[in-house]
Every structure is written in structure tokens, then in C-alpha cells.
Backbone as JSON Lines, residues from 0, in Angstrom:
{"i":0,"aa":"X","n":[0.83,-1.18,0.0],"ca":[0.0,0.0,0.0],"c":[0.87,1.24,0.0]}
{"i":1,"aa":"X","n":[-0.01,2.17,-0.61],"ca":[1.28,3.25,-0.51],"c":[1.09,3.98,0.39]}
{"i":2,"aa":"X","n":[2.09,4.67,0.7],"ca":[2.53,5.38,2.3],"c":[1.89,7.08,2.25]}
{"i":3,"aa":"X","n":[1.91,7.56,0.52],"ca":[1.51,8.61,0.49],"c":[-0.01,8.63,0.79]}
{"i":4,"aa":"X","n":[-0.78,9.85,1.04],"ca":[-2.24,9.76,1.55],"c":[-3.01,10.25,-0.02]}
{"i":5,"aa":"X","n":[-3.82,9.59,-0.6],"ca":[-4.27,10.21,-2.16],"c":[-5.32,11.57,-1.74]}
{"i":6,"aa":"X","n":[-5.02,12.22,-2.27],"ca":[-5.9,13.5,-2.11],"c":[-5.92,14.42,-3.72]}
{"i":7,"aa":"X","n":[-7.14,15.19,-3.7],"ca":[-7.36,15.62,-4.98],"c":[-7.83,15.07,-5.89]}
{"i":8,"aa":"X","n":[-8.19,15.27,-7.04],"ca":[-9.15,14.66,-7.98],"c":[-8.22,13.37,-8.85]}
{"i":9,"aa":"X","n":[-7.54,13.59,-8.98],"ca":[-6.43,12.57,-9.9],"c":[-5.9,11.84,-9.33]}
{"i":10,"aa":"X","n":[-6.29,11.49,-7.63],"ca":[-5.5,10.35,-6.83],"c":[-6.84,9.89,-5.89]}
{"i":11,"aa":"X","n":[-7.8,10.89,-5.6],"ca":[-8.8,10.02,-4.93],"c":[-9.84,9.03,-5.31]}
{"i":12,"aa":"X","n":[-9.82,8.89,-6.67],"ca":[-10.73,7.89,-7.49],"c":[-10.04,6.82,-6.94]}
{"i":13,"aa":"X","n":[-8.74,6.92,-7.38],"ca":[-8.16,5.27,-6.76],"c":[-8.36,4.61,-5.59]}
{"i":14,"aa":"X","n":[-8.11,5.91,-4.33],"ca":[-8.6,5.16,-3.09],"c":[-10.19,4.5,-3.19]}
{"i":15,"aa":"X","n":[-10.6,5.7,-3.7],"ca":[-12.43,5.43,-3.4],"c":[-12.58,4.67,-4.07]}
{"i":16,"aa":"X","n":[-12.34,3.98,-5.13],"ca":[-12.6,2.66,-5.55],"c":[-11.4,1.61,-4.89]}
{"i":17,"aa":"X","n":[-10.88,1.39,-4.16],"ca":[-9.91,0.48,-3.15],"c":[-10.72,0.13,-2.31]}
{"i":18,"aa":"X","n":[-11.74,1.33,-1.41],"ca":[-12.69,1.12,-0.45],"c":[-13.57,0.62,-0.59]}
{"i":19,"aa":"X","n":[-14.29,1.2,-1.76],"ca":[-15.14,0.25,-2.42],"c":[-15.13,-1.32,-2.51]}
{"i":20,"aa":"X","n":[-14.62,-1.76,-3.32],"ca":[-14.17,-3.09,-3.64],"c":[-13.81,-3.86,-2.17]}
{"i":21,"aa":"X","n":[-12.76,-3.46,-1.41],"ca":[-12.72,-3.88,0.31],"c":[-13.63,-3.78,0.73]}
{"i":22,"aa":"X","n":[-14.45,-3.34,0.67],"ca":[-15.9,-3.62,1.78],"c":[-17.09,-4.47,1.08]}
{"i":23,"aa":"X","n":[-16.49,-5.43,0.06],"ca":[-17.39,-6.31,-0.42],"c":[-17.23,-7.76,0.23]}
{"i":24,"aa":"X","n":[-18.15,-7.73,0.36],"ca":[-18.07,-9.55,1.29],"c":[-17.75,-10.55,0.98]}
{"i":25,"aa":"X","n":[-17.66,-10.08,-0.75],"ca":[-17.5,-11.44,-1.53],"c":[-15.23,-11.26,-1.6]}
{"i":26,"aa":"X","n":[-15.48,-9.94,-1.87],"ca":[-13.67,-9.88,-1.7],"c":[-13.17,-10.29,-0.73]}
{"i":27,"aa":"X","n":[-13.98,-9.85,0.52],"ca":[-13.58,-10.21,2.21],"c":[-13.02,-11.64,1.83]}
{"i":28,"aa":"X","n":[-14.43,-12.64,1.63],"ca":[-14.21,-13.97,1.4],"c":[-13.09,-14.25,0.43]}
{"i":29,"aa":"X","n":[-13.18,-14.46,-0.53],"ca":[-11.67,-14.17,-1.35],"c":[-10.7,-14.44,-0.28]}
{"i":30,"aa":"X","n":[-10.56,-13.33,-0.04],"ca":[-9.28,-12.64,1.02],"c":[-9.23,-13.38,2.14]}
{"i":31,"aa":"X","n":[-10.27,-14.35,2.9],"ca":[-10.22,-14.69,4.17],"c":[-9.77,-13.64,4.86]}
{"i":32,"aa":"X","n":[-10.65,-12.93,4.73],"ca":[-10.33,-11.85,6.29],"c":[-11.56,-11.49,6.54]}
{"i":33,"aa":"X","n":[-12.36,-10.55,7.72],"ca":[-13.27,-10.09,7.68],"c":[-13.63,-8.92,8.07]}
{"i":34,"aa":"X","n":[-12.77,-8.11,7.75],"ca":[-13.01,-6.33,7.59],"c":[-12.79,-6.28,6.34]}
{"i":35,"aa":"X","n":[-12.93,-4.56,5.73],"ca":[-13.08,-4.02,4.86],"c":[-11.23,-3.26,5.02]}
{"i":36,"aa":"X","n":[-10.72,-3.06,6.12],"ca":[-9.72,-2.79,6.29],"c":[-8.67,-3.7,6.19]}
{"i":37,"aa":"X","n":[-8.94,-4.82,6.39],"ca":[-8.3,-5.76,6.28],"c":[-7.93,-6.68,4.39]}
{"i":38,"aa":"X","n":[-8.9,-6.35,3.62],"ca":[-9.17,-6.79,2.54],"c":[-8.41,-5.49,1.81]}
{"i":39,"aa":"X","n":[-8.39,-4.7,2.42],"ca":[-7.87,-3.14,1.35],"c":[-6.27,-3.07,1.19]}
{"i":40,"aa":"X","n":[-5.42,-4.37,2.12],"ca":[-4.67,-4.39,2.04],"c":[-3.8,-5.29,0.71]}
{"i":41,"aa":"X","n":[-5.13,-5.8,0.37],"ca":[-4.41,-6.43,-1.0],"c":[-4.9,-5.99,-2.21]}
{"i":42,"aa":"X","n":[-5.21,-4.9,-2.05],"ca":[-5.57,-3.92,-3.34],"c":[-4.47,-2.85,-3.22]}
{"i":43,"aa":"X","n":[-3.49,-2.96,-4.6],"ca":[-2.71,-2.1,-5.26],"c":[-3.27,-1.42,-5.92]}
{"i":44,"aa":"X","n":[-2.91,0.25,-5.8],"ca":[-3.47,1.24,-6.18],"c":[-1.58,2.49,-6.7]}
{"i":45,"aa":"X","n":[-1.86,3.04,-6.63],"ca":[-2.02,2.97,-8.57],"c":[-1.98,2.01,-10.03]}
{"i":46,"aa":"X","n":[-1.21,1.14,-9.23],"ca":[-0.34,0.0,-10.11],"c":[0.31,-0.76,-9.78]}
{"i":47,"aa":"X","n":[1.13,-1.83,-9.82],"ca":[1.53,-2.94,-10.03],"c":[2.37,-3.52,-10.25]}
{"i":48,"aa":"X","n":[3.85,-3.19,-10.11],"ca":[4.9,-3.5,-10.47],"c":[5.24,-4.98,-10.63]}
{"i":49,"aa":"X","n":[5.08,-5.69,-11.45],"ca":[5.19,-7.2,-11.59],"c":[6.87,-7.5,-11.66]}
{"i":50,"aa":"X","n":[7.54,-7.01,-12.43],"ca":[9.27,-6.63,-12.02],"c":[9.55,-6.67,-10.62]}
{"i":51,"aa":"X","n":[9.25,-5.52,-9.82],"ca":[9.64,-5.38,-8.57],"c":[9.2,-6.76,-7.43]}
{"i":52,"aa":"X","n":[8.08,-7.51,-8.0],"ca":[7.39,-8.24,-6.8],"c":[8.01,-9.64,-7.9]}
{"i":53,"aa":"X","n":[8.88,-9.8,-8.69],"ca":[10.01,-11.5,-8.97],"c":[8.37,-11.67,-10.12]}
{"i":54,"aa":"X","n":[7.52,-10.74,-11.02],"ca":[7.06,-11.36,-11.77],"c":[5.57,-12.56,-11.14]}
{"i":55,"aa":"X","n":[5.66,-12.0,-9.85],"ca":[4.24,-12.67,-9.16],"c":[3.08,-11.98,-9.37]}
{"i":56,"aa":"X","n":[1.82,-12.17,-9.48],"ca":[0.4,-11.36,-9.18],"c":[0.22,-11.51,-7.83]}
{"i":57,"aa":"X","n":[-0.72,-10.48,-7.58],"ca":[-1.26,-10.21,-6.3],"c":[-2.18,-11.49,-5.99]}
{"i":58,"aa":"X","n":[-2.04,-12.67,-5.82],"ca":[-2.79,-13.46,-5.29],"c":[-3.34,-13.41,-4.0]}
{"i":59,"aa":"X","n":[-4.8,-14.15,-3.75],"ca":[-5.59,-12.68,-3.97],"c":[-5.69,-11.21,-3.86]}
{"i":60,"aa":"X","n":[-5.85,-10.43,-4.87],"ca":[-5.73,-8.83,-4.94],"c":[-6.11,-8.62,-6.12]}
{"i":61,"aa":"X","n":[-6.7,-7.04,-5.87],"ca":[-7.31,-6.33,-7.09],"c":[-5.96,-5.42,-7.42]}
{"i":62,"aa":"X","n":[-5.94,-5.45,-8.46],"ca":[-5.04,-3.94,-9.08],"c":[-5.87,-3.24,-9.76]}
{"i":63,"aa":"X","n":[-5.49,-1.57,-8.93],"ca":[-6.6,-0.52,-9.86],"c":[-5.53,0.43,-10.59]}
{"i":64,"aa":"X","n":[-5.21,0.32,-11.43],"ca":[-4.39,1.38,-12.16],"c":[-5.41,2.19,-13.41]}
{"i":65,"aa":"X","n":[-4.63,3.19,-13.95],"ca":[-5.38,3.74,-15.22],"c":[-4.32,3.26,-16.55]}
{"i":66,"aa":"X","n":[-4.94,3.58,-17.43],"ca":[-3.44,3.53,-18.71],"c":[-4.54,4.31,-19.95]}
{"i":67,"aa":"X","n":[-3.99,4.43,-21.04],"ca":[-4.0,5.39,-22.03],"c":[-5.66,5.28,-22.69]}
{"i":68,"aa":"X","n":[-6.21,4.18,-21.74],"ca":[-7.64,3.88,-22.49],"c":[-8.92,4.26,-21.4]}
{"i":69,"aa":"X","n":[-8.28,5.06,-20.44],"ca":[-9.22,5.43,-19.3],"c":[-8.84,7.07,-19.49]}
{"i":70,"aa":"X","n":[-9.78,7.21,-19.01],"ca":[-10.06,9.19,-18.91],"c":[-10.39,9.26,-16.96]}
{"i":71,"aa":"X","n":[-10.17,10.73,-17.21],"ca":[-10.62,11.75,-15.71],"c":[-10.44,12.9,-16.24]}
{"i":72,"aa":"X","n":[-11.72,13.55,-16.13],"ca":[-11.85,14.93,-16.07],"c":[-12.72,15.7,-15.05]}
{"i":73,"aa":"X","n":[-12.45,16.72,-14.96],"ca":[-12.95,18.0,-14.19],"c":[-13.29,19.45,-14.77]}
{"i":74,"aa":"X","n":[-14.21,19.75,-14.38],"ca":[-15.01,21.1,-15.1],"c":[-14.7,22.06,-14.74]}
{"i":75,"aa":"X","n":[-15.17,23.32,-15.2],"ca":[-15.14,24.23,-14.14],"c":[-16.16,24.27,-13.03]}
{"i":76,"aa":"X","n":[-17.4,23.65,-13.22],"ca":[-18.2,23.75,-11.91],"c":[-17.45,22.3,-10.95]}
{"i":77,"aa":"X","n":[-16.05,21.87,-11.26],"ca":[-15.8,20.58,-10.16],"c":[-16.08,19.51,-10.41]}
{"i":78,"aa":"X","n":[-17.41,19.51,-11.74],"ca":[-17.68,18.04,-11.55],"c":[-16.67,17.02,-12.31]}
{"i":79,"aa":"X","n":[-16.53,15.78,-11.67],"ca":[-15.73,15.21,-11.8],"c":[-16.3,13.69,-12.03]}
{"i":80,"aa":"X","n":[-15.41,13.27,-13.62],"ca":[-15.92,12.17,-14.14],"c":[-14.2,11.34,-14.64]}
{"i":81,"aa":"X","n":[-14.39,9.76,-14.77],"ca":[-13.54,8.95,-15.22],"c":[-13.71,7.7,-15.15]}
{"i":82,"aa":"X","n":[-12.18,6.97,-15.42],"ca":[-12.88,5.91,-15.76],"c":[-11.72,5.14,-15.09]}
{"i":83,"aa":"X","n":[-11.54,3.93,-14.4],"ca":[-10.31,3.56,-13.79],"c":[-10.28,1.49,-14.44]}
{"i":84,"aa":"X","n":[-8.72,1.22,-14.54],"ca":[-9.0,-0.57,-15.49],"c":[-8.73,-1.37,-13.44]}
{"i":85,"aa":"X","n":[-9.5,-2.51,-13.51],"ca":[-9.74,-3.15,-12.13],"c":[-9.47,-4.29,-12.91]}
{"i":86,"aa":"X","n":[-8.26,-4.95,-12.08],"ca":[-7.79,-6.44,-12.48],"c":[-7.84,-7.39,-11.36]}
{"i":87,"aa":"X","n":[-8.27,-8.24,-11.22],"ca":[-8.87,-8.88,-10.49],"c":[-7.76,-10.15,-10.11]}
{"i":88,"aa":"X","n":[-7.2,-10.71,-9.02],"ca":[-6.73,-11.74,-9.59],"c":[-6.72,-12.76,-8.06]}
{"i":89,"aa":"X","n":[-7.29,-13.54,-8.41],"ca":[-8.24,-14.45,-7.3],"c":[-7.33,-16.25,-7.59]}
{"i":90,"aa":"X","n":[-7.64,-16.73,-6.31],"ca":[-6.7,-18.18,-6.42],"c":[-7.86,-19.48,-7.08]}
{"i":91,"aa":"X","n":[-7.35,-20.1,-7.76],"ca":[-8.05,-21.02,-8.1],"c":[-9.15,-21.74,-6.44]}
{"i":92,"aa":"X","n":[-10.34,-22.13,-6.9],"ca":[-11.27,-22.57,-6.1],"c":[-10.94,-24.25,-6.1]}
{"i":93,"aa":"X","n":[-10.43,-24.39,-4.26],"ca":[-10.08,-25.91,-4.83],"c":[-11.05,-27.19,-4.63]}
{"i":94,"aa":"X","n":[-12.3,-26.45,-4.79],"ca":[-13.23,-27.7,-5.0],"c":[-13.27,-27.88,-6.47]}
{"i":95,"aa":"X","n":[-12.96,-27.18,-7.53],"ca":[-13.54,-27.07,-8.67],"c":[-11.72,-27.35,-10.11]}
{"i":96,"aa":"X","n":[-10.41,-27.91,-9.14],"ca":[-9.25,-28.12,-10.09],"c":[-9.38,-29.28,-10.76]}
{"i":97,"aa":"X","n":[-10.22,-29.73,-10.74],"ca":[-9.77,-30.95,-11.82],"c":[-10.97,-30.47,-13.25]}
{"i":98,"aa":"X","n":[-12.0,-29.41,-13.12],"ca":[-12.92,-28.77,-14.45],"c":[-12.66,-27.33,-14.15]}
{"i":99,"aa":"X","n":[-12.27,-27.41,-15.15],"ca":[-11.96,-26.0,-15.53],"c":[-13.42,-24.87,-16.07]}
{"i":100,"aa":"X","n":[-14.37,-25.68,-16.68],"ca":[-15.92,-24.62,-16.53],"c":[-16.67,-24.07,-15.18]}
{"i":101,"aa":"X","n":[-16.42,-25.09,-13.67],"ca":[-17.18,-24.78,-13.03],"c":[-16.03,-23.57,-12.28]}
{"i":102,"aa":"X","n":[-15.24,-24.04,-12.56],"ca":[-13.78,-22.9,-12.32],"c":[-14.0,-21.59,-12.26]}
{"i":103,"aa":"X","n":[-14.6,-21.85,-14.03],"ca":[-14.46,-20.03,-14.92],"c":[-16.05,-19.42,-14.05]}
{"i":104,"aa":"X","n":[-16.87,-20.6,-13.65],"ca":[-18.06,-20.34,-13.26],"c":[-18.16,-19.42,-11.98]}
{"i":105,"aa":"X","n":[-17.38,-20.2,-11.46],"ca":[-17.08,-19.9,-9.94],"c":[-16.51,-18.48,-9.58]}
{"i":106,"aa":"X","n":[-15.76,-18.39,-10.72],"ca":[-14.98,-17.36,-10.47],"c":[-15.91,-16.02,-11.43]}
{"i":107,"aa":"X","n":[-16.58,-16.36,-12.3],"ca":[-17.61,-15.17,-12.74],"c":[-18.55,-14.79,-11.68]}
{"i":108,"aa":"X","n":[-19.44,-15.56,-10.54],"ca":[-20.1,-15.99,-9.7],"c":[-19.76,-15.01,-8.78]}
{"i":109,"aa":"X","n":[-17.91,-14.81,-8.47],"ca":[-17.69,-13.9,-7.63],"c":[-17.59,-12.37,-7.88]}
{"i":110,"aa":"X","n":[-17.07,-12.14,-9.42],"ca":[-16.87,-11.4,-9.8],"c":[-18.75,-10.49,-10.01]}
{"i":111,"aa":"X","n":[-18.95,-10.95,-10.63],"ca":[-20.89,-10.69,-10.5],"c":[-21.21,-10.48,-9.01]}
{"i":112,"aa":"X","n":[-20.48,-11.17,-7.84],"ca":[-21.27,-10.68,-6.92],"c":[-20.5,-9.37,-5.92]}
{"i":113,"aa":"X","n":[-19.07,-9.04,-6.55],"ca":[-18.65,-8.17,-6.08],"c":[-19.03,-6.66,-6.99]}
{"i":114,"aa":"X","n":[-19.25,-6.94,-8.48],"ca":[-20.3,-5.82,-9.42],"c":[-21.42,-5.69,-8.66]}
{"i":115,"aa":"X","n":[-22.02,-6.72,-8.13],"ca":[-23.6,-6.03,-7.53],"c":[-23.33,-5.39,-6.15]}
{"i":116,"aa":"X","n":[-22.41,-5.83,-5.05],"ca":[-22.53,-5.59,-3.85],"c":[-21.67,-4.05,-4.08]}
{"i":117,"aa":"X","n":[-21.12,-3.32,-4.87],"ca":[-20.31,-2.55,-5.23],"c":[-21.41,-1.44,-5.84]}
{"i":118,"aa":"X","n":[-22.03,-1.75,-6.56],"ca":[-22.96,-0.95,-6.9],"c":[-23.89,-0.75,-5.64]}
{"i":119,"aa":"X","n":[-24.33,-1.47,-5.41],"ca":[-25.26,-1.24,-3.95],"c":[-24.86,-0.21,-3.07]}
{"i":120,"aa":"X","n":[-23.56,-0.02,-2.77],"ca":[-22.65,0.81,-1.76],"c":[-22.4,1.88,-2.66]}
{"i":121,"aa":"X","n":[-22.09,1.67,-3.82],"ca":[-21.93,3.47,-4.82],"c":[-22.68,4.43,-4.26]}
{"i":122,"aa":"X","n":[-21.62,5.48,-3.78],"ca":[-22.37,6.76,-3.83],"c":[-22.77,7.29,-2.43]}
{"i":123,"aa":"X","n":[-22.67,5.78,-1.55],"ca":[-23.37,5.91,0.06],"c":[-22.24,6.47,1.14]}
{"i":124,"aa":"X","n":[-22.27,6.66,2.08],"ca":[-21.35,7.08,3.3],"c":[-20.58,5.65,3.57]}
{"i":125,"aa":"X","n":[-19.2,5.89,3.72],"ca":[-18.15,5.17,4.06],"c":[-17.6,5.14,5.89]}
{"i":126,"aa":"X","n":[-18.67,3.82,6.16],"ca":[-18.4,4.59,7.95],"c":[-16.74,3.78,8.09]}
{"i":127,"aa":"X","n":[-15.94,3.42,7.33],"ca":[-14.33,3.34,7.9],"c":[-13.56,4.4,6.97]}
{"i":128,"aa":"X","n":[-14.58,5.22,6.68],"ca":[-13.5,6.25,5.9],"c":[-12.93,7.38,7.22]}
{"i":129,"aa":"X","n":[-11.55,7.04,7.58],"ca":[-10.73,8.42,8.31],"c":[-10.94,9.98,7.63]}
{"i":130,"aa":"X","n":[-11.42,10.25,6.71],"ca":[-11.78,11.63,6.11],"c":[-12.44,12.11,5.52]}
{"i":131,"aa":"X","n":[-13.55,11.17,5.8],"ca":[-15.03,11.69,5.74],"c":[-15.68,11.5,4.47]}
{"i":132,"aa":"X","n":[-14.7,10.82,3.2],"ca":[-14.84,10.09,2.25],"c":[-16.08,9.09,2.07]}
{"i":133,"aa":"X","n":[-17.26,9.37,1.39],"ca":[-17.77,8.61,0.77],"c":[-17.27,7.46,-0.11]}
{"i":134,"aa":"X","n":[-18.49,6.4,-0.27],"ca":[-17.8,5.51,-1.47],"c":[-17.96,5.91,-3.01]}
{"i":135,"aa":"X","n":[-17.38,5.51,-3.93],"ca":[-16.81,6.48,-4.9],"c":[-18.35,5.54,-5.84]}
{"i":136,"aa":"X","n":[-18.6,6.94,-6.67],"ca":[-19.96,6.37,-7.33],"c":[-19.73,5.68,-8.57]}
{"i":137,"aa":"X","n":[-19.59,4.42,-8.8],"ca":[-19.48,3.92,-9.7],"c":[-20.58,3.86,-10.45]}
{"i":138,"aa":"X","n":[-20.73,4.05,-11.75],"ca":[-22.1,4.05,-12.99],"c":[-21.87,3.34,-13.53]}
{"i":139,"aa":"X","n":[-20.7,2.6,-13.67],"ca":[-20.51,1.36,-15.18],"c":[-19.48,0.63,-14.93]}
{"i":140,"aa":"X","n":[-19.6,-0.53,-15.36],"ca":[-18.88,-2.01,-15.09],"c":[-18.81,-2.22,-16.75]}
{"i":141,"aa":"X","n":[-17.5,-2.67,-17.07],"ca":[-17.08,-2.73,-18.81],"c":[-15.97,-3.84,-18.81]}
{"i":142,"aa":"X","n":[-16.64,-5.07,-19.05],"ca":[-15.04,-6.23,-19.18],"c":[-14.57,-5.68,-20.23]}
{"i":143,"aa":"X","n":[-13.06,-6.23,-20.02],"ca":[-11.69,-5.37,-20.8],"c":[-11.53,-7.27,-21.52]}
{"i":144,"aa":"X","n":[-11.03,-8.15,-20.27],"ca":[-10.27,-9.22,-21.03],"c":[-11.23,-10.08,-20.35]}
{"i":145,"aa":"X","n":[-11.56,-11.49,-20.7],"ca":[-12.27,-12.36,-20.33],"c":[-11.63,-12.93,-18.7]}
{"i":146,"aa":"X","n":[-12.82,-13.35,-18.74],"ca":[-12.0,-14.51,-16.98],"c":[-11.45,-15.53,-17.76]}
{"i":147,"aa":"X","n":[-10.16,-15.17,-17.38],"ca":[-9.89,-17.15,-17.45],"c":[-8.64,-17.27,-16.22]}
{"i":148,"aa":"X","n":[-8.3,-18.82,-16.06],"ca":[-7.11,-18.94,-15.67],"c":[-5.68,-19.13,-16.03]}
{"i":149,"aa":"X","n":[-5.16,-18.19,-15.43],"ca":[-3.56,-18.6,-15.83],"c":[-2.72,-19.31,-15.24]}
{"i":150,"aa":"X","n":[-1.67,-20.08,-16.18],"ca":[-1.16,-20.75,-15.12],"c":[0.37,-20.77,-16.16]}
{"i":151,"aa":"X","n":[1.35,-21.75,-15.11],"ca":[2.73,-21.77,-15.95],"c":[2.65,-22.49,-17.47]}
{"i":152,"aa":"X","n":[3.2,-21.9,-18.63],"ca":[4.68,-21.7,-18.21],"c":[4.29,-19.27,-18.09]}
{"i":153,"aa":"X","n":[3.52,-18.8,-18.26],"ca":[3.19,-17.15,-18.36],"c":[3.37,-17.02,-17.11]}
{"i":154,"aa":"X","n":[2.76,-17.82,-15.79],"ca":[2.85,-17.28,-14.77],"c":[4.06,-18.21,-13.65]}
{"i":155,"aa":"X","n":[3.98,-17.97,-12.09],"ca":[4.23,-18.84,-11.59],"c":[3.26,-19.74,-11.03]}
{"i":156,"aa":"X","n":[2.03,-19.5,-10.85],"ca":[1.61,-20.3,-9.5],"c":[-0.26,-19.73,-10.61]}
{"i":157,"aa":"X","n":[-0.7,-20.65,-10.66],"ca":[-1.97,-20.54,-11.39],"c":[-2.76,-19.37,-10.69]}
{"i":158,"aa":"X","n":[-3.77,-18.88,-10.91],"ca":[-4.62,-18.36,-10.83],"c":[-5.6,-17.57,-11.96]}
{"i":159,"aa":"X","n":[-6.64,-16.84,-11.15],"ca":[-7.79,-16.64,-12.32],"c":[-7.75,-15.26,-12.57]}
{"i":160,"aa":"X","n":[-7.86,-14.64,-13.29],"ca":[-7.51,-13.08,-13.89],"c":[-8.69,-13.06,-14.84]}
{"i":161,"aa":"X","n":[-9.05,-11.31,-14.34],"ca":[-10.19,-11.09,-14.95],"c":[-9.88,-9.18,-15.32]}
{"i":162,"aa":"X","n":[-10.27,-8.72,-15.93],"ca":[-10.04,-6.75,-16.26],"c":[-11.52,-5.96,-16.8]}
{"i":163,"aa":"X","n":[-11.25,-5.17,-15.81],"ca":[-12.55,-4.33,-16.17],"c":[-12.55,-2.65,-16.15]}
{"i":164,"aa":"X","n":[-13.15,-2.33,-16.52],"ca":[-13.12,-0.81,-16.67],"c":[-13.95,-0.85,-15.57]}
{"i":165,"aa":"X","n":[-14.07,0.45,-14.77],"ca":[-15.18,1.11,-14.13],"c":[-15.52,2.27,-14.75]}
{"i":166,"aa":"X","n":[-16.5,3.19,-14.25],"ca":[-16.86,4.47,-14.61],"c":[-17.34,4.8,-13.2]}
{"i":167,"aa":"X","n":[-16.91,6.43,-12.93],"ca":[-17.16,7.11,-11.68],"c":[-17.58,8.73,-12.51]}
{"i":168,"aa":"X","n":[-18.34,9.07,-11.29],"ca":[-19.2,10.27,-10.97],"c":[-18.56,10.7,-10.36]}
């Protein structure tokens, strides 16, 4: 996590969607933990250094970065719109390694239920926010790359990877 505090329009989307996503029950689960504080710790925000971490993914962890196919803008009346890419990357389910459909199932299953429980909370009061931060209003959910799983020889250690756009208010 990073040490700096995000503030301003071009760094607080990231937190507010970090918070977001951590206070979903279905990530909690994921994560085996059961706070929202506790789950926020495996969400990388801005990005991702796969170099620096020996070429591993965040098993389990979300990465929220932007890149050249996401926007943020601001008006002159303040209002403030964008769009942030959410990569998802969750451990294989080990009731389901020997079929790989109930796999991709399983793992859409979660992903669908962290889009709904995420939308539900868009927009509402954040009671573990330290600064009075609401949760960040998400309007749109946009797959980028399909779910599937990866595994060696691309990665080290299998898991399921999924990319999505958001859209914020």
C-alpha cells in the first residue's frame, strides 16, 4: 500500500474505488479476512509493479491502475468524471481443479457478486472512511479481457484473472 495519503481529484478515485471493492463480502471472502480494512490491504493502487514483486500477481488482490484507455476529467463547476482498469486476480477454487468450466463459473459468480454488492454501496457514506470520504460512485462495469485462468509456463503459480473498466461520478 502506498505510504503517500491520495488526495485531490487525480488520486482520490483510486482510493475510493480500493474502499469500495474492500468492503465487499465477496472480496472479504476471497481474502479470508473479515473487515473491509483488512481486505484493502491487498488492493494495489495505482499500479503494479510485476518486475519489482520477482514477476508474481497479487494473489488474492485487485489492481486498480489507469493507462492510455481510461479518462478523468474536471469542469469548471468541479464536476468530476472517469474511468479507472480493475484487475482482479483471485486463487483457483479448490473444489472445482480438476474442471476447468465450473472454475471459470465460480470465479464469474464472484466477480458478479462483487459488481452487484459494489454498486449497492456506490455513492453511500463510508463509515471506515478516516476523512469523511464517501464511497466512490461507480455508474458502469465494462469487461476489458475475459475470466480465465492462468497458469505456468506465463505465470508462476496458477490463478484466475479477470479486467474491467469502471466508470465514476
Amino acid at each position: 500500500m502506498p505510504t503517500v495519503t491520495p488526495t485531490g481529484p487525480l488520486s482520490l478515485p483510486f482510493a475510493g474505488a480500493a474502499d469500495l471493492l474492500a468492503a465487499t463480502p465477496t472480496f472479504q471472502a476471497v481474502c479470508g479476512v473479515a473487515s473491509a480494512s483488512l481486505a484493502r490491504q491487498r488492493i494495489h493502487i495505482p499500479n503494479y509493479d510485476l518486475d519489482k514483486n520477482n514477476n508474481e500477481w497479487p494473489v488474492p488482490g485487485i489492481i486498480i491502475a489507469d493507462d492510455d484507455s481510461n479518462y478523468q476529467s474536471i469542469n469548471f463547476n468541479r464536476d468530476q468524471s472517469g474511468s479507472l482498469t480493475v484487475t482482479f486476480c483471485f486463487p483457483e477454487n479448490e473444489l472445482y481443479v480438476d474442471d476447468l468450466q465450473d472454475q471459470i463459473i465460480d470465479f464469474r459468480n464472484k466477480l458478479g457478486a462483487i459488481q452487484t454488492e459494489s454498486l449497492k454501496k456506490a455513492n453511500s457514506p463510508n463509515p471506515e472512511s478516516t476523512q469523511g470520504h464517501g464511497f466512490l460512485h461507480i455508474t458502469n462495469w465494462e469487461k476489458r479481457f475475459t475470466p480465465a485462468l492462468l497458469g505456468p509456463p506465463d505465470v508462476k503459480v496458477k490463478f484466475l484473472h479477470a479486467v474491467f473498466s469502471i466508470e465514476w461520478v
